[in-house]
N, C-alpha and C positions, 0 to 999 in steps of 0.2 A: 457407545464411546463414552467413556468414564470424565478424562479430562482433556477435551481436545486442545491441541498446541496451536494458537494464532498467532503470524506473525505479521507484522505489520513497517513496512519502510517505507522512505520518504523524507519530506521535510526540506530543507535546508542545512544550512551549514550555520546559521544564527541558533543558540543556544533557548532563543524564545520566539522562535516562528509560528505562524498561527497554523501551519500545518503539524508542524511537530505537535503543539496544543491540543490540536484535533486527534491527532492518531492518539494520542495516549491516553487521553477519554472516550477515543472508544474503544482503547483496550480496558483499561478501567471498568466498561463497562460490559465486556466479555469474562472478564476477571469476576467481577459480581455473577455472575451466570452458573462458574464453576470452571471457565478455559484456564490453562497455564498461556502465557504470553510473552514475548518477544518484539521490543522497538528497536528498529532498526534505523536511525535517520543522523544527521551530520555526518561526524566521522567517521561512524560505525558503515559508513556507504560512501565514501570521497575516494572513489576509485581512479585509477586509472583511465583514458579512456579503453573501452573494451577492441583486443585486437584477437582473433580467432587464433586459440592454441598457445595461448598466452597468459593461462587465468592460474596454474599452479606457482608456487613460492610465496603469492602472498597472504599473509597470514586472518588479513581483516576479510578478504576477499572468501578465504575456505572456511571461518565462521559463519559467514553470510551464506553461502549455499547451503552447509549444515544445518543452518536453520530451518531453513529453505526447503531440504529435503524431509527436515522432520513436523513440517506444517501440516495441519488438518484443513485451516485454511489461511488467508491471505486477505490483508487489507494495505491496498498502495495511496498511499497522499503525495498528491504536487502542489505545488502553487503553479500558477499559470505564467508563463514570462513570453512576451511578445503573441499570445494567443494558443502555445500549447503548453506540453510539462517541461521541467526543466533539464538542463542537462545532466546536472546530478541525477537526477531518480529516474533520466532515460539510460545514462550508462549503467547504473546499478540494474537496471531491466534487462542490459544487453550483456551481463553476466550469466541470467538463465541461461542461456544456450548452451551452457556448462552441464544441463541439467539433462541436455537432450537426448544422450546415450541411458539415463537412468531407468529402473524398472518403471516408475513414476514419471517420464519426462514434464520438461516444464511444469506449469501449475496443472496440469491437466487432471480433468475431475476436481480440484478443488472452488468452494467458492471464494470471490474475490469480491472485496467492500472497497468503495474506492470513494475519491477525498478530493477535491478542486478547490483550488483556494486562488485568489487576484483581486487585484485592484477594480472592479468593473465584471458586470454579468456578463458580457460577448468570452473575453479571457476563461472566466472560471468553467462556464458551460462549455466552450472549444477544445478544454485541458481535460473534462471529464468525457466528454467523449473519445478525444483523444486515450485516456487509458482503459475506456471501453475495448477501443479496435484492440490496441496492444495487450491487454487481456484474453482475447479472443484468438488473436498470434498465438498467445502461448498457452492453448486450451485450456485458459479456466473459466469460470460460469462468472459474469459478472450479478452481481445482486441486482433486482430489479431499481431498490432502492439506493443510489449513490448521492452522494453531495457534494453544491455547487456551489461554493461562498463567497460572497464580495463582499472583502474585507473594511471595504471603503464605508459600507452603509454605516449610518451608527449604532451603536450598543456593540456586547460582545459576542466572537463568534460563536462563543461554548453555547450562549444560551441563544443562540437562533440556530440551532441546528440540533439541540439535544431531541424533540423530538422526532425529527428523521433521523438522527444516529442510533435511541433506540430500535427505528422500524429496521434499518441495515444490518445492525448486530443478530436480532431477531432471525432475518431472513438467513443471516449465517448458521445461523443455531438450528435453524428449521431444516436448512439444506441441509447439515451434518447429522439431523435426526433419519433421514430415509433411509 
């Protein structure tokens, strides 16, 4: 595979979330590698909520699956709110089903890099396993290596997580190498 396509949502709807922060440094750093990429997070995902048979007409929604369908792989970020992901980036999850008639359904076969972000380690680690199960819903391979940040500690998030975001990118690049 020459230049795999990673796409990565999540985040918030605040223009400077520490989630959005994080996806886009590790796209950044899938970029450095040689992937083409894809963030998907605020508006580019402030859907509707998801009702079955109901996802044609709008226009942000059939970008987003387009993306979706032309991924090699996938990286989701949450922040954690009352202990799991949010409801933005669970209804933006419950758009794949869209996917599910496809030659491809779901993320299946791809790998998926995943992102917890909260106030407190019970949250952030609750939120990451939380998008573990939901990754595994929609058959794709979670990366061994995922991250869990509490945002609350001090210093910045970028630099207490860069060396586990290389080991996640890695494991992505390694899975798309077999």
């Amino acid at each position: 595979m020459s230049a795999p396509h990673i796409v990565a949502l999540g985040g918030t709807l605040r223009p400077e979330s520490a989630t959005g922060r994080l996806l886009a440094a590790t796209l950044a750093k899938a970029e450095a590698r040689g992937a083409r990429t894809t963030l998907l997070t605020g508006e580019a995902i402030a859907f509707p909520h998801y009702e079955p048979g109901n996802v044609e007409g709008n226009p942000a929604v059939m970008r987003y699956l387009e993306a979706l369908r032309s991924a090699d792989a996938v990286i989701v970020g949450s922040p954690g709110y009352h202990g799991t992901l949010s409801g933005l980036v669970k209804t933006a999850l419950d758009y794949v089903e869209a996917l599910s008639k496809d030659e491809r359904p779901y993320f299946d076969g791809l790998p998926v890099g995943l992102i917890a972000t909260a106030a407190g380690w019970q949250a952030a680690v609750s939120t990451l396993q939380a998008l573990r199960t939901i990754t595994h819903a929609l058959r794709g391979w979670p990366t061994p290596m995922g991250l869990a940040i509490n945002t609350i500690e001090p210093g910045d998030a970028l630099d207490k997580c860069n060396g586990p975001m290389d080991v996640m990118v890695g494991q992505i690049f390694n899975f798309l190498g077999r």
